[in-house]
Phi, psi and omega in degrees: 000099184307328199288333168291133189257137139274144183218146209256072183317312171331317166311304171314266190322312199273033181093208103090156166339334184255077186218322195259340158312302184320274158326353154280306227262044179242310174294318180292321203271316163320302199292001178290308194229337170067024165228143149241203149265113183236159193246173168073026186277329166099036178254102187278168196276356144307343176276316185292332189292287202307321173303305193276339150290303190310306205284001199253020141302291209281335180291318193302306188323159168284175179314292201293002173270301173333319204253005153313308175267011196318152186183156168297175175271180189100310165314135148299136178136192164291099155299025203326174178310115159068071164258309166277120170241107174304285204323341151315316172285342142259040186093342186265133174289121173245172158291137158340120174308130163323037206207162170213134226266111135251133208261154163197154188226169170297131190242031182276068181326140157249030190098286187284134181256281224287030167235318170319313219253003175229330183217001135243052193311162158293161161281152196238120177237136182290126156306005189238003116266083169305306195295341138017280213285344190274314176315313187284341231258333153329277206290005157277346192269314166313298178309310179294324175303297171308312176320279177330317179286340163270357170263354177267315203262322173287312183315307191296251145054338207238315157154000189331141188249007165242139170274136188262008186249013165294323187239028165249007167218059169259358169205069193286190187219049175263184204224147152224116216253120137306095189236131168253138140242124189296185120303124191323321160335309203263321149289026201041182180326123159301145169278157156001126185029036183259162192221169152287307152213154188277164193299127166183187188235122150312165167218048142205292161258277199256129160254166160230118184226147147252151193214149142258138185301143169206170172272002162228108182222175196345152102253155177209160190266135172227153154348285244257273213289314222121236217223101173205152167009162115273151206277143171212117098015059200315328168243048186230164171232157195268113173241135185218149137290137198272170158338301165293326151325306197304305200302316194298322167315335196056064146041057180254298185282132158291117192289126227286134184260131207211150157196161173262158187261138174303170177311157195227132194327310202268003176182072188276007186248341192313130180216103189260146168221149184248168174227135205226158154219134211227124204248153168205154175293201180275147189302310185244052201288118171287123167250130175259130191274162186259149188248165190307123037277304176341302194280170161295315195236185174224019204238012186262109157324135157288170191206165185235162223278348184286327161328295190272347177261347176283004113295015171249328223269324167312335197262353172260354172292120191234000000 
């Protein structure tokens, strides 16, 4: 897929012209797809091996162990089979998504339970995969570091002479999602427009996933192409930006449109597990959006981010 651009963040961190190569070729690929591919993030792929074994440990378990951690979406916890429908958050009534979830989040309490009880819940840890909690509790500390550096690396992209996300994520409100997909075996038949995840939009700054290929697996949307492959890159992760990027952007990036494909005629046994890490500001961050030239448009409010993204994550919850 030409419209995923890869880009080598190492370059970016170590400076110099070719820093500035980079950030171009970040800006050309965002307004494309609003995705890229990136290499050089320093996440080895052995941390992600070991994250993706434990959990398909905790997927293994029966319902009813499973169901100990049970939790919403939104939730810390067990996500079970059809708690979630995406396709809702663009208005379409879908069948539930193919998938069953496991979440963990930023637990940096502030104090206010009516802010603590939506976007810093405890963490739900299994007993019966201990190494679970040591593992995510690494690879999430990585992740956030990667994030930061991309909310850094986008501004320079836009031309900023300032990063404008310094002082709106010292306390973010991100989530980390573990999604197994089963096998046609284990979910039936699909229905009429069902998915592993239905057609949507992230909705805050940045996600990062690691993933594995299949066939039925990623696809993303463009104007010019459709519905197509997403290109994948054993040694890169798939970044993609969210709604609120978008908004921040004055809509110069579209925030990248995705969906995963149900089990597949031609590989009915596949059983894929992701590991999504979904970057959001601080619960209560003012994003003021940027205006033309830069932005597309000059007519966007500011908002602030729990506000927005806690009206999409209502609309996919069933």
């Amino acid at each position: 897929m030409k419209a995923v651009s890869t880009i080598d963040i190492s370059l970016w961190r170590a400076g110099g012209p070719g820093a500035q190569d980079v950030a171009a070729q970040v800006d050309e690929g965002l307004q494309r797809a609003g995705f890229l591919l990136v290499r050089g993030h320093g996440i080895t792929a052995e941390l992600a091996a070991d994250v993706r074994a434990a959990a398909r440990k905790f997927f293994a378990l029966p319902t009813e162990v499973k169901n100990k951690y049970a939790a919403v979406v939104g939730e810390r916890g067990w996500i079970g089979p059809g708690m979630e429908a995406n396709g809702y958050s663009e208005g379409t009534q879908t069948p539930p998504d193919l998938k069953e979830t496991f979440a963990v989040g930023a637990d940096t309490a502030t104090g206010d339970r009516a802010v603590d009880d939506v976007w810093f819940r405890a963490n739900v840890w299994p007993t019966e995969v201990t190494e679970l909690r040591e593992l995510l509790t690494v690879y999430t500390a990585q992740m956030r570091r990667l994030s930061d550096d991309l909310l850094e690396m986008f501004a320079a992209a836009l031309g900023l002479t300032a990063n404008p996300f310094d002082g709106l994520a010292d306390r973010p409100t991100w989530t980390c999602n573990i999604n197994h997909y089963p096998p046609l075996s284990s979910v039936g038949e699909p229905e009429p427009g069902q998915f592993r995840i239905g057609p949507h939009t992230d909705f805050g700054t940045v996600t990062v996933l690691d993933r594995e290929p299949g066939s039925g697996g990623l696809q993303v949307y463009t104007d010019e192409g459709g519905w197509e492959d997403a290109p994948y890159d054993p040694e890169a992760l798939t970044v993609n930006i969210g709604d609120l990027l978008e908004y921040w952007s004055g809509r110069r990036w579209p925030s990248g449109r995705h969906r995963v494909l149900p089990p597949q005629s031609d590989a009915p046994e596949e059983d894929l597990v992701s590991l999504i890490y979904f970057y959001e500001l601080n619960h209560d961050a003012v994003v003021i959006p940027l205006t033309e030239p830069v932005g597309k448009v000059s007519d966007l409010d500011p908002v602030v981010s729990a506000d927005f993204v806690k009206l999409r994550l209502d609309a996919i919850t069933l």
